[in-house]
C-alpha positions as CSV (number, residue, x, y, z in Angstrom):
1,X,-1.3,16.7,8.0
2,X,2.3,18.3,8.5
3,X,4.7,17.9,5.5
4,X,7.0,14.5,5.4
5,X,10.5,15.0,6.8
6,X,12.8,14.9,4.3
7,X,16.6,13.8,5.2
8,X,19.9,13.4,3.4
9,X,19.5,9.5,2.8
10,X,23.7,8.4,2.1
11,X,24.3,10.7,5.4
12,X,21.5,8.3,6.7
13,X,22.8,5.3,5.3
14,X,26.4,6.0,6.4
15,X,25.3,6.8,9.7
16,X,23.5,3.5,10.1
17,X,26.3,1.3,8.7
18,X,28.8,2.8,11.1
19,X,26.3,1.2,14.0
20,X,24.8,4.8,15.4
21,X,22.9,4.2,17.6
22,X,19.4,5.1,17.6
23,X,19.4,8.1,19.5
24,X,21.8,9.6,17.9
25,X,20.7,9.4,14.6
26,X,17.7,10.9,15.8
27,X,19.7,13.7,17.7
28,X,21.7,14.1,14.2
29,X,18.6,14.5,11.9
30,X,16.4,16.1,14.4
31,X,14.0,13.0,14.2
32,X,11.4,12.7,16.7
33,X,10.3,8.9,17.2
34,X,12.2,6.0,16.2
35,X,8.9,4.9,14.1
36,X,9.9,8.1,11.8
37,X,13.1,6.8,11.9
38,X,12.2,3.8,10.8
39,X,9.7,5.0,8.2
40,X,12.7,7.6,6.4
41,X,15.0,4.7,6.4
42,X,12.6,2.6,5.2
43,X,12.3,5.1,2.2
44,X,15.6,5.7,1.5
45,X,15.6,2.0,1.1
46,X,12.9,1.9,-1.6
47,X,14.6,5.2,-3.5
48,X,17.5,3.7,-3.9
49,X,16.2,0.5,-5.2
50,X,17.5,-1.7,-2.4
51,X,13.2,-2.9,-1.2
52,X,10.5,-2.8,-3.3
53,X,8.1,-0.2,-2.4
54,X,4.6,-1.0,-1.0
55,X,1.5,0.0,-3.8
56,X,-1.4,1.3,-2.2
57,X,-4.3,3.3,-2.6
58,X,-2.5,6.5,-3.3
59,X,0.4,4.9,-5.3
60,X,-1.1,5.8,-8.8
61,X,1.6,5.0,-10.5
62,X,2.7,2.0,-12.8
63,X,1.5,-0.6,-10.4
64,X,-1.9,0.4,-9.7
65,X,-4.7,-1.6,-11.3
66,X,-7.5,0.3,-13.0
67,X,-11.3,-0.1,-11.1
68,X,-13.8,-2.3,-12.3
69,X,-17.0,-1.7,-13.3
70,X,-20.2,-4.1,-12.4
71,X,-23.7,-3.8,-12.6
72,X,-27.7,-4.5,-11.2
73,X,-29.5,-6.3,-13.8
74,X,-33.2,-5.4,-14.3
75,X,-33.9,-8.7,-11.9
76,X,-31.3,-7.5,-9.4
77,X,-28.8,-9.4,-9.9
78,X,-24.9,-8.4,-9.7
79,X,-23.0,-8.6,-13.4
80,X,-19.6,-9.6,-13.7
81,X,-17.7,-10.0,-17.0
82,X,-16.5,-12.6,-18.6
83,X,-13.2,-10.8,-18.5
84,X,-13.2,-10.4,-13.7
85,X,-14.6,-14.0,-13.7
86,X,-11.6,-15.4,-15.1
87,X,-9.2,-12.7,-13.8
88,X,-10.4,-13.6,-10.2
89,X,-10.6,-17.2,-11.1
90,X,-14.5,-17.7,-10.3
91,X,-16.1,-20.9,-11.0
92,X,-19.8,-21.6,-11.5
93,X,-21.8,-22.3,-8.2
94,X,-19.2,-20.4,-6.2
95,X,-21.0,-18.7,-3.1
96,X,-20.5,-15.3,-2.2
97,X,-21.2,-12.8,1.3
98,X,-22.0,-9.3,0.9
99,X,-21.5,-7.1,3.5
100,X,-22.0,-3.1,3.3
101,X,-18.9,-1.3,4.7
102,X,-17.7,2.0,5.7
103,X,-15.7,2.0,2.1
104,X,-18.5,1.2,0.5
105,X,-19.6,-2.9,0.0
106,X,-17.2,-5.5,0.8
107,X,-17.6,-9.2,-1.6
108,X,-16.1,-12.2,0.3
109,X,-15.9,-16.2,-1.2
110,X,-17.4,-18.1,1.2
């Protein structure tokens, strides 16, 4: 994957305020599409505070929630923690589907 463009984000900002348009901008900071326009503005936006940024799977940081372990039983049965039922707000009786996934195994409430 080819290294993320990196611009001058107050030249950015300025430039936007003024009402460039578009083209421009992208002619300015030799951008290619406006969806990488959009996604370095976008950016500049969440380093200077101004949107929240978006946690993912690769965020790591602060935000990101630690995996969960659970477990077969010797009868087979899937074991949850005290701890995850009440986290995820599970009630007794509650029906589940299981379905296997490219990521792995996808649990759904039914």
């Amino acid at each position: 994957m080819p290294r993320k463009k990196t611009v001058n984000t107050e030249k950015l900002f300025k430039a936007i305020e003024q009402g460039t348009p578009a083209k421009e901008i992208m002619n300015k900071f030799q951008i290619k599409t406006s969806a990488q326009l959009k996604a370095l503005y976008l950016d500049a936006l969440v380093a200077q505070g101004q949107v929240k940024g978006i946690a993912g799977r690769t965020g790591g940081g602060p935000a990101a929630k630690k995996a969960k372990n659970i477990m077969v039983n010797k009868r087979g049965s899937l074991v949850i923690t005290r701890e995850m039922v009440e986290e995820f707000g599970f009630k007794t009786e509650d029906v589940f589907s299981i379905r296997k996934t490219k990521a792995g195994v996808s649990l759904k409430k039914a």
